[in-house]
mmCIF file as Biopython writes it, N, C-alpha, C and O atoms, coordinates in Angstrom:
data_model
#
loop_
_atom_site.group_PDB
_atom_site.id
_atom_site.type_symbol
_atom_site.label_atom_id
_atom_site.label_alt_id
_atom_site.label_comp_id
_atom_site.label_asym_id
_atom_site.label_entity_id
_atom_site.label_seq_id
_atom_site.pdbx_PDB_ins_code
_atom_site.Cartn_x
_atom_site.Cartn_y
_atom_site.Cartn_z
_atom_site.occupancy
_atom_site.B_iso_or_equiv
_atom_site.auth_seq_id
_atom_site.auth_asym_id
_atom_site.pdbx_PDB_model_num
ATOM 1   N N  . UNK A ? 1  ? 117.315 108.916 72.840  1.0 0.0 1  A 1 
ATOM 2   C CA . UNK A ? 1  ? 117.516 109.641 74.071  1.0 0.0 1  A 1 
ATOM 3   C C  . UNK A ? 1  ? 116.620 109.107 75.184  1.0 0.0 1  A 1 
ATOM 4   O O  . UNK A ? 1  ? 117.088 108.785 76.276  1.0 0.0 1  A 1 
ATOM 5   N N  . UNK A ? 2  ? 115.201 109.010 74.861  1.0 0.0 2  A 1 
ATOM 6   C CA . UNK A ? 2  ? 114.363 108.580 75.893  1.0 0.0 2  A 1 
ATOM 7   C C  . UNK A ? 2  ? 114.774 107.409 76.295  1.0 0.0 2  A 1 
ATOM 8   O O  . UNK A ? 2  ? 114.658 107.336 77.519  1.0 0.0 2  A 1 
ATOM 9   N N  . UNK A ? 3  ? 115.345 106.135 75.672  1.0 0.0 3  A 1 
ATOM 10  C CA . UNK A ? 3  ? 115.726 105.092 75.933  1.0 0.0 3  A 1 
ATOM 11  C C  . UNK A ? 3  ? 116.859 104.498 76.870  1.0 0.0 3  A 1 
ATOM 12  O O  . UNK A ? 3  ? 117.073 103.580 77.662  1.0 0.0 3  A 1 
ATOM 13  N N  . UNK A ? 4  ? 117.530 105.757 76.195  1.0 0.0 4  A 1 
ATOM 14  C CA . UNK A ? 4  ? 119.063 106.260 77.251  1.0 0.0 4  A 1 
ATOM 15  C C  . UNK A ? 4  ? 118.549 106.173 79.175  1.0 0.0 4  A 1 
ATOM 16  O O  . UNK A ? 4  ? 118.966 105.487 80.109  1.0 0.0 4  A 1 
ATOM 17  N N  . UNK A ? 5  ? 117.416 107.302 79.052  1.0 0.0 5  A 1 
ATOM 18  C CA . UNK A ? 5  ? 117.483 107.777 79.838  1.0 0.0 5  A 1 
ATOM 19  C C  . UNK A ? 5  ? 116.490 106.490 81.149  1.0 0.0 5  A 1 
ATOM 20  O O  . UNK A ? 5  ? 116.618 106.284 82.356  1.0 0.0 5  A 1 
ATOM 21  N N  . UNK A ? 6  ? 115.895 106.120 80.456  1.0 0.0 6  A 1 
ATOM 22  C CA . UNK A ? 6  ? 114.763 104.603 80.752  1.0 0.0 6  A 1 
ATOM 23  C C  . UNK A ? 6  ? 116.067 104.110 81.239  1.0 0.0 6  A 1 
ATOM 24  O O  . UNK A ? 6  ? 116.495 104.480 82.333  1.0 0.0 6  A 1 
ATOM 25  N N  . UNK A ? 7  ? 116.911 103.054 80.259  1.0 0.0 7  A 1 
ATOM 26  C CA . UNK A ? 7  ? 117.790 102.912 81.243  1.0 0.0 7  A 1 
ATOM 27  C C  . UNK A ? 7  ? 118.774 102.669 82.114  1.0 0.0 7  A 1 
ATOM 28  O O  . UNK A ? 7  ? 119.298 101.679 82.625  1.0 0.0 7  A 1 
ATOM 29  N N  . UNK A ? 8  ? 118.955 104.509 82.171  1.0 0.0 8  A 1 
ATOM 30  C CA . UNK A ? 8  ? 119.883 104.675 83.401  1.0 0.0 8  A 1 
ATOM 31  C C  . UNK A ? 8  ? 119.237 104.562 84.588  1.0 0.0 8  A 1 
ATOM 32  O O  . UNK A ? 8  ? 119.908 104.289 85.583  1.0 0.0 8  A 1 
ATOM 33  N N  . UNK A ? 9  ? 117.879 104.742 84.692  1.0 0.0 9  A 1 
ATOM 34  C CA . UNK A ? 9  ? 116.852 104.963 85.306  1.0 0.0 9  A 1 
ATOM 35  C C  . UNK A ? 9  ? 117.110 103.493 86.150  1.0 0.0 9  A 1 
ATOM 36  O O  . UNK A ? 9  ? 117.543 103.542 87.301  1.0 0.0 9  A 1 
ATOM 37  N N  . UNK A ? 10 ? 116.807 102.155 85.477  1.0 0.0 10 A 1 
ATOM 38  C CA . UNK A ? 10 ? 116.505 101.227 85.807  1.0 0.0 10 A 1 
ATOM 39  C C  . UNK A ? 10 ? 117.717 100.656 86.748  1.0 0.0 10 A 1 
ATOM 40  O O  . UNK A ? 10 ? 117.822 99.990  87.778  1.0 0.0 10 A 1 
ATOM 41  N N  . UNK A ? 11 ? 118.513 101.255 85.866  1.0 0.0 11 A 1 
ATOM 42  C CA . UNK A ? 11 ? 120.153 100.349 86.357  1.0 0.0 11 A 1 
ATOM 43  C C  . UNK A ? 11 ? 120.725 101.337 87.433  1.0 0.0 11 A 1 
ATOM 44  O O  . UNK A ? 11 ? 121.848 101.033 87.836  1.0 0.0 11 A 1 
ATOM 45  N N  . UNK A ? 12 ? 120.322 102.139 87.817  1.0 0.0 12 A 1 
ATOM 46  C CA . UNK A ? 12 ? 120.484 102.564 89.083  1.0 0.0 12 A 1 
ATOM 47  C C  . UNK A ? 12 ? 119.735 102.608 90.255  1.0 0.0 12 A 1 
ATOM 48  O O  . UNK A ? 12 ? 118.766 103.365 90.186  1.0 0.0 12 A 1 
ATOM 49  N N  . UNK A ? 13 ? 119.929 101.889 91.554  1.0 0.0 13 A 1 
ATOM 50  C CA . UNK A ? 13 ? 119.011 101.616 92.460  1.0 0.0 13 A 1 
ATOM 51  C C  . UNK A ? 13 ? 118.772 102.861 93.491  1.0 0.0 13 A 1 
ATOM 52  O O  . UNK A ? 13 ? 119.667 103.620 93.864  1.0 0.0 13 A 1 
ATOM 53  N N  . UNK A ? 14 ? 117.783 102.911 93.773  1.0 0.0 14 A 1 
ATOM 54  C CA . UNK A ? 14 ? 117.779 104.126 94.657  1.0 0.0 14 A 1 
ATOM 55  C C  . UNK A ? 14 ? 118.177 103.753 96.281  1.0 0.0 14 A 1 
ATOM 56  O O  . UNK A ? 14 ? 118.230 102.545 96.517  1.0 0.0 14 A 1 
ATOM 57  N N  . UNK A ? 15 ? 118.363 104.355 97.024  1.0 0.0 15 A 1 
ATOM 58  C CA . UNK A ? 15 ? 119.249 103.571 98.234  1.0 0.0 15 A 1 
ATOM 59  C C  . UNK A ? 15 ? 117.840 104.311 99.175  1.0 0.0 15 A 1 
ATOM 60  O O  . UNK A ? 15 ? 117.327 105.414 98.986  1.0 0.0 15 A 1 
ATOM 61  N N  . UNK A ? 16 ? 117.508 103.347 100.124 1.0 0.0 16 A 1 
ATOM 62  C CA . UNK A ? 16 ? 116.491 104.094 100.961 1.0 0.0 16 A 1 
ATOM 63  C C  . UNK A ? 16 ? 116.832 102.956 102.829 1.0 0.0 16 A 1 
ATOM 64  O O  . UNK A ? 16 ? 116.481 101.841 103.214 1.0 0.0 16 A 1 
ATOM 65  N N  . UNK A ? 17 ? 117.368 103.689 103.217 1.0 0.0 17 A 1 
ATOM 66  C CA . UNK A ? 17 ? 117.766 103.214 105.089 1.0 0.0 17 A 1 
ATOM 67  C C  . UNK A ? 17 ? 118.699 102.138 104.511 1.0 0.0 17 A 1 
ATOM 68  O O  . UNK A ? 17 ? 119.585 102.133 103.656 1.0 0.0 17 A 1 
ATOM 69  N N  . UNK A ? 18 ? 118.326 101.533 105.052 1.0 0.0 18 A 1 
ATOM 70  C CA . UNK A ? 18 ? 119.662 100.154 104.821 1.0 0.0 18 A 1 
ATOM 71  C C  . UNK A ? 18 ? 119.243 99.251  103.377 1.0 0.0 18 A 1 
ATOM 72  O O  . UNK A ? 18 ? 119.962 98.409  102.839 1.0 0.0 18 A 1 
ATOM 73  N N  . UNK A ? 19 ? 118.435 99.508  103.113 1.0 0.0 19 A 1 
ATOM 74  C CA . UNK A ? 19 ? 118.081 98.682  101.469 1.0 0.0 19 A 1 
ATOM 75  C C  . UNK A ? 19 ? 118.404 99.298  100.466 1.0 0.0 19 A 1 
ATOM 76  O O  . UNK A ? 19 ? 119.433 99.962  100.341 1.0 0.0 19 A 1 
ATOM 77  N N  . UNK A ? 20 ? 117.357 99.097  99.468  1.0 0.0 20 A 1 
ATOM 78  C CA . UNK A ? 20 ? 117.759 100.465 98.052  1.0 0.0 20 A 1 
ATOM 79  C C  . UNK A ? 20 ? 116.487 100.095 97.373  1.0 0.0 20 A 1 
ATOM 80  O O  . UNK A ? 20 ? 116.006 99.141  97.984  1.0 0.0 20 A 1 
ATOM 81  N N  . UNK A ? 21 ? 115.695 100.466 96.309  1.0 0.0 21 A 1 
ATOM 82  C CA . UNK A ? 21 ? 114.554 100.263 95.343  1.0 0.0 21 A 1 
ATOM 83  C C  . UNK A ? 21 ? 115.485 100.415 94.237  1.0 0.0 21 A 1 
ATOM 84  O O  . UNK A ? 21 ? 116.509 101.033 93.944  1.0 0.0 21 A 1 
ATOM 85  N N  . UNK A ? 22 ? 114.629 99.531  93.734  1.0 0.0 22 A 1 
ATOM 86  C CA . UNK A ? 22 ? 114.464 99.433  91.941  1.0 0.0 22 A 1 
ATOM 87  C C  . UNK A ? 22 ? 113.697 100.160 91.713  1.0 0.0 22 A 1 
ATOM 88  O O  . UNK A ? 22 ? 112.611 100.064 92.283  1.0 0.0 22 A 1 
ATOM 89  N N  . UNK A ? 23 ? 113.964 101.295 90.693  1.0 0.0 23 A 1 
ATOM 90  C CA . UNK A ? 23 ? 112.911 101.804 90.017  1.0 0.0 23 A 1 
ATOM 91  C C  . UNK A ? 23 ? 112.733 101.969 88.612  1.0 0.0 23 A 1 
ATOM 92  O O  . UNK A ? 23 ? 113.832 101.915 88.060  1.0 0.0 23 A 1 
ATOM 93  N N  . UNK A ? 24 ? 111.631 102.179 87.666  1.0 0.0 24 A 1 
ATOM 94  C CA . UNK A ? 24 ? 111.854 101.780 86.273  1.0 0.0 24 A 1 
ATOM 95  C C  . UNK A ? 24 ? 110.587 102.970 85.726  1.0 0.0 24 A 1 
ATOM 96  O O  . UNK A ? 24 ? 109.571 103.357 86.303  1.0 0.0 24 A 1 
ATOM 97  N N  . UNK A ? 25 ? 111.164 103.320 84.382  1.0 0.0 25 A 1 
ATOM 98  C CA . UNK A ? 25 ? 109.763 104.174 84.011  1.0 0.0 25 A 1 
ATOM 99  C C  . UNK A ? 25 ? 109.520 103.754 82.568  1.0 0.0 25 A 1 
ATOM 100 O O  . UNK A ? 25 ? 110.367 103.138 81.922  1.0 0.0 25 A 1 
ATOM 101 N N  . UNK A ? 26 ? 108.224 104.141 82.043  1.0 0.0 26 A 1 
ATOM 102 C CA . UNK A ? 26 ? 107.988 104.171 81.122  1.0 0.0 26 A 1 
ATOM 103 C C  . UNK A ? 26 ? 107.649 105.375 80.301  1.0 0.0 26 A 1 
ATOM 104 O O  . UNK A ? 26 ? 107.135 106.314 80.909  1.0 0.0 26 A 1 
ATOM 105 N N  . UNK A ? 27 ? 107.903 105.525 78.712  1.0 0.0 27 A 1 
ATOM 106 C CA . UNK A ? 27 ? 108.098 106.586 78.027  1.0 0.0 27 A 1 
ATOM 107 C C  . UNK A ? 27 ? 106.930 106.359 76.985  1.0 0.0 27 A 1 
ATOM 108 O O  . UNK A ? 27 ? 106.754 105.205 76.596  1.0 0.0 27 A 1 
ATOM 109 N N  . UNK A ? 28 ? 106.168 107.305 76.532  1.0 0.0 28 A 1 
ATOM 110 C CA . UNK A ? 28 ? 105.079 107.527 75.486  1.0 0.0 28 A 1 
ATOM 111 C C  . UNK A ? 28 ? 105.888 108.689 74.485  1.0 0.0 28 A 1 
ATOM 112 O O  . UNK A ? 28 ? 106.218 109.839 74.776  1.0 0.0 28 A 1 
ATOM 113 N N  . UNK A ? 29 ? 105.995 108.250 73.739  1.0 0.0 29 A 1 
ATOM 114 C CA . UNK A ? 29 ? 106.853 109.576 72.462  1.0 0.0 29 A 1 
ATOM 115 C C  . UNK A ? 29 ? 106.252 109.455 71.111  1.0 0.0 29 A 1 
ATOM 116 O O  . UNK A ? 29 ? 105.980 108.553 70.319  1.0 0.0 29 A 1 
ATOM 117 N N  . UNK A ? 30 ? 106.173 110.556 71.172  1.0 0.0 30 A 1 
ATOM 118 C CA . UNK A ? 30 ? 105.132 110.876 69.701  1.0 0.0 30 A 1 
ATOM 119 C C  . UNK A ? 30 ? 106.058 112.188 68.670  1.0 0.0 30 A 1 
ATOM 120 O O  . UNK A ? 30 ? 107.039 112.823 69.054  1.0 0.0 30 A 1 
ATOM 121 N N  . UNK A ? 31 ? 105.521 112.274 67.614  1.0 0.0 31 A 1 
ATOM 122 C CA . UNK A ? 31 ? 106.768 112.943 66.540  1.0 0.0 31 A 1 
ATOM 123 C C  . UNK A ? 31 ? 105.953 114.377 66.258  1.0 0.0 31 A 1 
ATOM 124 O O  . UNK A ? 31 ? 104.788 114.162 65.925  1.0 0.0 31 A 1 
ATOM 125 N N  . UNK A ? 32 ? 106.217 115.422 66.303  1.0 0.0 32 A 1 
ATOM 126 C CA . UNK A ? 32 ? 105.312 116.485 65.920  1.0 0.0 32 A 1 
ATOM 127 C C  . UNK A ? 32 ? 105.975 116.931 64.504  1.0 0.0 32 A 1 
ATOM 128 O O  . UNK A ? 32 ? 107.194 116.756 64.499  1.0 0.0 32 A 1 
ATOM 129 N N  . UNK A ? 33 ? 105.568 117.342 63.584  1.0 0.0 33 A 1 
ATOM 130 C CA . UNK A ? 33 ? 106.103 118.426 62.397  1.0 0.0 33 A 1 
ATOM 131 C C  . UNK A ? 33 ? 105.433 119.043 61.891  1.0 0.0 33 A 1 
ATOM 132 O O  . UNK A ? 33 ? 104.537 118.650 61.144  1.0 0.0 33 A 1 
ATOM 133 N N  . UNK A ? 34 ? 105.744 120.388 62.217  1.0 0.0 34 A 1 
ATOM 134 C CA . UNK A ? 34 ? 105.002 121.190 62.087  1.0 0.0 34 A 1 
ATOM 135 C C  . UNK A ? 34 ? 105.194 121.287 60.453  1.0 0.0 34 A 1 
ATOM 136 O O  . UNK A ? 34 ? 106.218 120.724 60.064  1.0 0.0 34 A 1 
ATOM 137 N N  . UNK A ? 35 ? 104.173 122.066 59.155  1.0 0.0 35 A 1 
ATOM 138 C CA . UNK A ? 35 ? 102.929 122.448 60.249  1.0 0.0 35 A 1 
ATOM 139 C C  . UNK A ? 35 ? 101.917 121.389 59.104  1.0 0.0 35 A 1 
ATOM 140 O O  . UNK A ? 35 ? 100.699 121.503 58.963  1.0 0.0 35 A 1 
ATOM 141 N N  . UNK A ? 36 ? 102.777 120.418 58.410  1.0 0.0 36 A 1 
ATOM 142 C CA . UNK A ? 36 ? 102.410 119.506 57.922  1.0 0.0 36 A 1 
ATOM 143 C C  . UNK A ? 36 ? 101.399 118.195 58.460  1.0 0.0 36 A 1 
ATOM 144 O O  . UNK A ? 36 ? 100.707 117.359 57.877  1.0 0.0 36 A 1 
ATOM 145 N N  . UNK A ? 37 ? 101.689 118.474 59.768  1.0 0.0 37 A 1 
ATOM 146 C CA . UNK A ? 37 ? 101.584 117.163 60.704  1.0 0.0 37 A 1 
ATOM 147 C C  . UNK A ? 37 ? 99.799  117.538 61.268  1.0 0.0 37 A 1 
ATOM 148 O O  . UNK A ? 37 ? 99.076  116.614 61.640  1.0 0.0 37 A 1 
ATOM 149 N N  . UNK A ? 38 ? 99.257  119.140 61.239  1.0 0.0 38 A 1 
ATOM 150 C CA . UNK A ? 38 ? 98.373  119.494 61.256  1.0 0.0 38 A 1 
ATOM 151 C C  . UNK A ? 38 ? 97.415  119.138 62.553  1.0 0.0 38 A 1 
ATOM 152 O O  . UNK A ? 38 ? 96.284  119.617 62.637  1.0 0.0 38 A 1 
ATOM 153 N N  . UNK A ? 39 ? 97.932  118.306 63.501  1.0 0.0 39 A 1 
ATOM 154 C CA . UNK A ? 39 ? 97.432  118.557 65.055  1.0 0.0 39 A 1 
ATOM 155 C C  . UNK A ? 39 ? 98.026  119.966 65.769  1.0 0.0 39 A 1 
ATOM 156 O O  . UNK A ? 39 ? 98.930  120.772 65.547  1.0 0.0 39 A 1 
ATOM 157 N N  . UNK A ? 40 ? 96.955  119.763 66.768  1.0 0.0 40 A 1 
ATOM 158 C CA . UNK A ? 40 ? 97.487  120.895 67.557  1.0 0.0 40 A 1 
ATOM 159 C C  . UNK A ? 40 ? 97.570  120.397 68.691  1.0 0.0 40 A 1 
ATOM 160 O O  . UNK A ? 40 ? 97.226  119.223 68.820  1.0 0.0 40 A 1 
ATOM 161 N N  . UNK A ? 41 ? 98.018  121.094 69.767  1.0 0.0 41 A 1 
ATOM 162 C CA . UNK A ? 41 ? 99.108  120.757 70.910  1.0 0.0 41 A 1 
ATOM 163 C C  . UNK A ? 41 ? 97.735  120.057 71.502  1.0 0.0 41 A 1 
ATOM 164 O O  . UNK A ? 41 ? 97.601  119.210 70.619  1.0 0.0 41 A 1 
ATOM 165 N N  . UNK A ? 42 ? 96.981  119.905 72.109  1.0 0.0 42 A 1 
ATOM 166 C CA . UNK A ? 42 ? 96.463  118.925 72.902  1.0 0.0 42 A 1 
ATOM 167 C C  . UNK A ? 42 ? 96.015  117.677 71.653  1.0 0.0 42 A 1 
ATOM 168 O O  . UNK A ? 42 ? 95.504  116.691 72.184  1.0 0.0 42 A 1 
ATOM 169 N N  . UNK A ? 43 ? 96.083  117.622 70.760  1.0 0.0 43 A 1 
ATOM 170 C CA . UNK A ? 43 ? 96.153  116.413 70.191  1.0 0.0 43 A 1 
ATOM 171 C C  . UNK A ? 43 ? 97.211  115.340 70.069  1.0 0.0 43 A 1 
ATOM 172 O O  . UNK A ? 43 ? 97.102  114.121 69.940  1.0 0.0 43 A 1 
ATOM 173 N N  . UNK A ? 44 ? 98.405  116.238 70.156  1.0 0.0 44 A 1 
ATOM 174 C CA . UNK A ? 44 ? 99.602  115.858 70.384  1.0 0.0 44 A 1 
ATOM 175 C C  . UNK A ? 44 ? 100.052 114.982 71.460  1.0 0.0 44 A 1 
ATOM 176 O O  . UNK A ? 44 ? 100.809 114.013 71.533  1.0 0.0 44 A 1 
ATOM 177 N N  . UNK A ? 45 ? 99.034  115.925 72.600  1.0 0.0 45 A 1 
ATOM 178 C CA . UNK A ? 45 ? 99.716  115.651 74.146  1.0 0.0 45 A 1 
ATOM 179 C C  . UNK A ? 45 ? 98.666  114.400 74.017  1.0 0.0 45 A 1 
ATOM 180 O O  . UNK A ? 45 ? 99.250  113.388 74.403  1.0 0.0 45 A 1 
ATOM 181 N N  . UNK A ? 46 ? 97.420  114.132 73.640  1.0 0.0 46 A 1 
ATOM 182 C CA . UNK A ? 46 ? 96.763  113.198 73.929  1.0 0.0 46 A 1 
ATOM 183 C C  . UNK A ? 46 ? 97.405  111.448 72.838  1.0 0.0 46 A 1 
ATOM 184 O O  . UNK A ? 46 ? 97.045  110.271 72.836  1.0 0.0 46 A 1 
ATOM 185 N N  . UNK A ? 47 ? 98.077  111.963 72.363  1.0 0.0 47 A 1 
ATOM 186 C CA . UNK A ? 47 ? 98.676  110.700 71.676  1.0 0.0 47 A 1 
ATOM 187 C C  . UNK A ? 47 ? 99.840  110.166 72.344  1.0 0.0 47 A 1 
ATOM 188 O O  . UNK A ? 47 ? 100.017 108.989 72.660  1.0 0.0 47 A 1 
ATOM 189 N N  . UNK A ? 48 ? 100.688 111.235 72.546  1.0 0.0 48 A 1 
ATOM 190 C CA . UNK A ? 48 ? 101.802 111.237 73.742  1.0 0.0 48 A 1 
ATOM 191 C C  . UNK A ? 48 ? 101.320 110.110 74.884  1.0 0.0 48 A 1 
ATOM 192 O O  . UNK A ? 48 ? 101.870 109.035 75.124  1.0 0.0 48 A 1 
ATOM 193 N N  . UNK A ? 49 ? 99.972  110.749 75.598  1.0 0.0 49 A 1 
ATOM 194 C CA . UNK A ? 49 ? 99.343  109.848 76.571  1.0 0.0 49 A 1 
ATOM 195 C C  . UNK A ? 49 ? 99.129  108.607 76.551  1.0 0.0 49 A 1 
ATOM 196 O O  . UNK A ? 49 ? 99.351  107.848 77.495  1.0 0.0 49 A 1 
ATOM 197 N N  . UNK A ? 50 ? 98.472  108.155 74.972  1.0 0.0 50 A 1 
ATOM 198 C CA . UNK A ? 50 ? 97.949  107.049 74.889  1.0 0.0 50 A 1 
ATOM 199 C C  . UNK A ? 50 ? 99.176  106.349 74.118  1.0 0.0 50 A 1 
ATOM 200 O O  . UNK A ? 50 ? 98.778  105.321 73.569  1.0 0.0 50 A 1 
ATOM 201 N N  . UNK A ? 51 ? 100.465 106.575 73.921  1.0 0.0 51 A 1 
ATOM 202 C CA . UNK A ? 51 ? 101.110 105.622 73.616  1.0 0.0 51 A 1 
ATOM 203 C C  . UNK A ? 51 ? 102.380 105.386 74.795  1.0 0.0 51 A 1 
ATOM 204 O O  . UNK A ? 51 ? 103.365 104.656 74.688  1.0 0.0 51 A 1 
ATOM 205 N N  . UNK A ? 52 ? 101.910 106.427 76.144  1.0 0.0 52 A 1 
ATOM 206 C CA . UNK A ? 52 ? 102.566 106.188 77.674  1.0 0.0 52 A 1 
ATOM 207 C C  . UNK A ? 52 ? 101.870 104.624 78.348  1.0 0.0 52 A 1 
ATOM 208 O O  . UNK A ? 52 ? 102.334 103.649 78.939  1.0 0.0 52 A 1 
ATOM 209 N N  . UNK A ? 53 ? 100.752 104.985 77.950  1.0 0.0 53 A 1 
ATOM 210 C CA . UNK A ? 53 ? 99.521  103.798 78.233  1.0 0.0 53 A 1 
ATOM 211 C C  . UNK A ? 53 ? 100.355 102.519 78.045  1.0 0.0 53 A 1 
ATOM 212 O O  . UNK A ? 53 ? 100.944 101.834 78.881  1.0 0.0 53 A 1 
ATOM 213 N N  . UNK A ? 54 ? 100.189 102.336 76.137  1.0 0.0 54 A 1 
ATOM 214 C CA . UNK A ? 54 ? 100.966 101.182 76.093  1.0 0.0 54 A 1 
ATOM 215 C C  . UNK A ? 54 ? 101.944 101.115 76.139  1.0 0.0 54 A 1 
ATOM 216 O O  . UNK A ? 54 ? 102.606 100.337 75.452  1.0 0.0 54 A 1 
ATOM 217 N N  . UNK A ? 55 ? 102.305 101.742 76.794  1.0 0.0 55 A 1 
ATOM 218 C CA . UNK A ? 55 ? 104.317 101.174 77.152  1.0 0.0 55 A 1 
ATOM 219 C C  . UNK A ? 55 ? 103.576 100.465 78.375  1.0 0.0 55 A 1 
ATOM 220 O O  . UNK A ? 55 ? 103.471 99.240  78.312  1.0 0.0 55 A 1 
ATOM 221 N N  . UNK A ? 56 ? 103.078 101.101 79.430  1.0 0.0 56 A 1 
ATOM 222 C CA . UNK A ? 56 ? 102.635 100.580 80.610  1.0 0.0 56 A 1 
ATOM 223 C C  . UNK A ? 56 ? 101.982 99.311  80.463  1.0 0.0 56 A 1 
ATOM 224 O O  . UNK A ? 56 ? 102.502 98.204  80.609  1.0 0.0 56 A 1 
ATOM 225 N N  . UNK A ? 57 ? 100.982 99.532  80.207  1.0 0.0 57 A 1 
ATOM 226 C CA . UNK A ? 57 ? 100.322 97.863  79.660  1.0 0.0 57 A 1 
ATOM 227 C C  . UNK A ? 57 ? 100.885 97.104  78.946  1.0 0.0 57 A 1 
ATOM 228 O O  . UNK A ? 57 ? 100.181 96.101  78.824  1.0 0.0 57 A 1 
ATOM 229 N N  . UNK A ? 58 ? 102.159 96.996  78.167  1.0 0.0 58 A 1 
ATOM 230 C CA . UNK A ? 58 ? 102.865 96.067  77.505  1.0 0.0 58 A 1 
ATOM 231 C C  . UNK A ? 58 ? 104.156 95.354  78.242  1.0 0.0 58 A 1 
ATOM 232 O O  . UNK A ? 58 ? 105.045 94.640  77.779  1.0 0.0 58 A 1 
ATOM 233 N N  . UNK A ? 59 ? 103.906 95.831  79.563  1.0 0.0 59 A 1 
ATOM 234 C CA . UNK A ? 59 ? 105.307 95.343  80.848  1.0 0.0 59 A 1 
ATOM 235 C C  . UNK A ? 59 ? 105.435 96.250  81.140  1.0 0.0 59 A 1 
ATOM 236 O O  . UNK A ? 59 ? 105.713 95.928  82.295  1.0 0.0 59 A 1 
ATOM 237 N N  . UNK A ? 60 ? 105.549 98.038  81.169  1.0 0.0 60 A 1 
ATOM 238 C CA . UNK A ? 60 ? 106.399 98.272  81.943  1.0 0.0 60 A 1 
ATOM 239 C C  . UNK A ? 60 ? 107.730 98.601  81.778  1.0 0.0 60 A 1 
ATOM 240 O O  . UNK A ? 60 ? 108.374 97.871  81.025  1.0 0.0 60 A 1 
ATOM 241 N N  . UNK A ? 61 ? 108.312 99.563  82.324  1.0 0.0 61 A 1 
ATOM 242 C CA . UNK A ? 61 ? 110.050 99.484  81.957  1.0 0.0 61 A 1 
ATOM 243 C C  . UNK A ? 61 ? 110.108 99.475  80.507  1.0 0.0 61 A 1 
ATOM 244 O O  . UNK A ? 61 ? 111.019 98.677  80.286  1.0 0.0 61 A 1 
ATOM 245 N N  . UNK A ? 62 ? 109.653 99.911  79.326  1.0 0.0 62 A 1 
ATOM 246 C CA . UNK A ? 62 ? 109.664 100.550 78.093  1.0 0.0 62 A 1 
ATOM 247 C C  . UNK A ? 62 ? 110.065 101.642 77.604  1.0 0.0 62 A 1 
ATOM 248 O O  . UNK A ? 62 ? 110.869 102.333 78.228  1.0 0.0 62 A 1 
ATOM 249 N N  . UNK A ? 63 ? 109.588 102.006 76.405  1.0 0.0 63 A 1 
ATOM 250 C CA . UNK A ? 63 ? 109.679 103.279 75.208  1.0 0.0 63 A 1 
ATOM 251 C C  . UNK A ? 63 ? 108.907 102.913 74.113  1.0 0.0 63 A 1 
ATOM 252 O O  . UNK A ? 63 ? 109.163 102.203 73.141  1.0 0.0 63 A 1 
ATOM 253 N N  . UNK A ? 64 ? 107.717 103.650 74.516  1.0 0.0 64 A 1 
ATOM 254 C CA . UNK A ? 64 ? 106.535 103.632 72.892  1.0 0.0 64 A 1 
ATOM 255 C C  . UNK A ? 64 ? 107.056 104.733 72.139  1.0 0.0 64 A 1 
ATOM 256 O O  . UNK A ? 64 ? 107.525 105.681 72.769  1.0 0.0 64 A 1 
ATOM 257 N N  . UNK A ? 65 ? 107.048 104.753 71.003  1.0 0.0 65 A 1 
ATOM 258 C CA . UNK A ? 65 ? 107.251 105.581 69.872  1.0 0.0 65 A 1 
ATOM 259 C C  . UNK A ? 65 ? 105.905 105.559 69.112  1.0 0.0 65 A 1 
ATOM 260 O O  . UNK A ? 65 ? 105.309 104.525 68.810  1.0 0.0 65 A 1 
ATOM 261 N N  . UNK A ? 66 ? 105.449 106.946 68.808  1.0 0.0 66 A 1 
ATOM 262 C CA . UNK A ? 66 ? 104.168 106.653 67.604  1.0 0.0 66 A 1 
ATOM 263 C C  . UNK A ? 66 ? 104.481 107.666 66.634  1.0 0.0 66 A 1 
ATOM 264 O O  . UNK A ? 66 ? 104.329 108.832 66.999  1.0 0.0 66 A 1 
ATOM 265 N N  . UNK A ? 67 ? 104.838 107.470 65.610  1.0 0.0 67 A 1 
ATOM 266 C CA . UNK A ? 67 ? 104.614 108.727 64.204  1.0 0.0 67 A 1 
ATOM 267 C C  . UNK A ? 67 ? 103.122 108.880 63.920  1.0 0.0 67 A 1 
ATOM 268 O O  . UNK A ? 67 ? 102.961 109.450 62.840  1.0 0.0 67 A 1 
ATOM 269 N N  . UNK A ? 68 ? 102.211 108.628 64.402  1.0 0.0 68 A 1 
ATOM 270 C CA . UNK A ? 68 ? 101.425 108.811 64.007  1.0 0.0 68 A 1 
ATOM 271 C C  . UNK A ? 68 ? 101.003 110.567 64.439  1.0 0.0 68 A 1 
ATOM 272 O O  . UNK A ? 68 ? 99.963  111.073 64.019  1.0 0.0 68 A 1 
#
């Protein structure tokens, strides 16, 4: 899904006065299961973060996935 959505993102230009932008995002996705998985929500969100990071630092215009 996130990948989907990356991109539609990309492949559609945004139109601005007489030009248009490219725009592109990057995705950090992490797997929760409860209640095996035994983080709690800001541990979660902070892995989320740091695998947004490396999408960014790896080019850009991505989708990190971490099971961890």
């Amino acid at each position: 899904m996130f990948e989907h959505v990356r991109s539609a993102v990309a492949d559609t230009p945004i139109v601005v006065g007489q030009g248009s932008l490219d725009v592109t995002i990057s995705c950090g996705v992490t797997l929760y299961i409860p209640p095996e998985d035994g983080r709690d929500r800001t541990a979660l969100l902070a892995e989320a973060d740091r695998v947004l990071y490396e999408a960014k630092e790896s080019g850009r215009n991505r989708t990190v996935f971490s099971l961890a």
